[in-house]
N, C-alpha and C positions, 0 to 999 in steps of 0.2 A: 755329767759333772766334770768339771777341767780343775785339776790340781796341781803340783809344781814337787815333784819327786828331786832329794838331791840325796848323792850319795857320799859318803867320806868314807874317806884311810883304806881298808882292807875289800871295801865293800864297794869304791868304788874302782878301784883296779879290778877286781874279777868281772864287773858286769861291764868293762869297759865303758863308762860313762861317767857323767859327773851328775846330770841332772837331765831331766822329761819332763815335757808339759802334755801324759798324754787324757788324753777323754773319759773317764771310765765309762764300761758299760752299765746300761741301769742295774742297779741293786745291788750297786755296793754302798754301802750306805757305813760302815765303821771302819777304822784302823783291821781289824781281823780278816772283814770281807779284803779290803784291798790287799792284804798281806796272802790271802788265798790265792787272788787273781792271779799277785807274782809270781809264785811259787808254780801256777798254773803253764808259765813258761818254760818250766824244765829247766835242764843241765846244771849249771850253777846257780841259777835263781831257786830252785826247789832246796838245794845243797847249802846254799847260806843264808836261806829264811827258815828253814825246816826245825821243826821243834827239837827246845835244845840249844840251838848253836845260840851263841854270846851276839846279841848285838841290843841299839835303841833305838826308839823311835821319840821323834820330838813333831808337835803339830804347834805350827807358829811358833818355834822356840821354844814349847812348852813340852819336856819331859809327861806321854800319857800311859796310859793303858790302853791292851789290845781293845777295850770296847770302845772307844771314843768314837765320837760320830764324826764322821766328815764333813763337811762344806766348802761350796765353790771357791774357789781359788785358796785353799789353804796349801799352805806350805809343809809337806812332809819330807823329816832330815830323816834317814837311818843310816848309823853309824855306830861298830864296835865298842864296848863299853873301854874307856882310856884311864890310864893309873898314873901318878906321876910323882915327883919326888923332889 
C-alpha cells in the first residue's frame, strides 16, 4: 500500500523532512500499525512518536484515532498539537 506522509512544525525539523510517499510493508493495515513501523526506525522517530509525547494525526484532513484503517493513497498529516490566541 502507497500513502503520502507529511510532516509539520516541530516534527518536521527533527525528521528532516517534510513528506514521503513510501510503500508500506504488508500488514500494516491501521494508523497504530504504521505508527509502529515509524517508531521502528529509531533515534528520533522512536523519540517523537513514543507514547506520551504530544502530537496528531489527521487522515485526509480528518482528525482520527490510533485504529483507523488505512487505505491506498491516503494522506497522513502528523503534527504537534497548536494553541493560539
Amino acid at each position: 500500500m502507497n500513502v503520502r506522509l507529511l510532516y509539520f512544525a516541530r516534527l518536521r525539523e527533527v525528521f528532516a523532512t517534510g513528506q514521503e510517499t513510501p510503500e508500506l510493508p504488508p500488514g500494516i493495515q491501521t494508523l497504530a500499525d504504521l505508527l509502529d513501523w515509524l517508531r521502528q526506525r529509531g533515534g528520533v522517530w522512536a523519540e517523537e512518536l513514543a507514547a506520551g509525547r504530544a502530537y496528531r494525526v489527521a487522515i485526509n484532513q480528518d482528525l482520527i484515532e490510533q485504529d483507523a484503517v488505512l487505505h491506498e493513497n491516503d494522506e497522513i498529516a502528523l503534527f504537534p498539537p497548536v494553541t493560539g490566541g
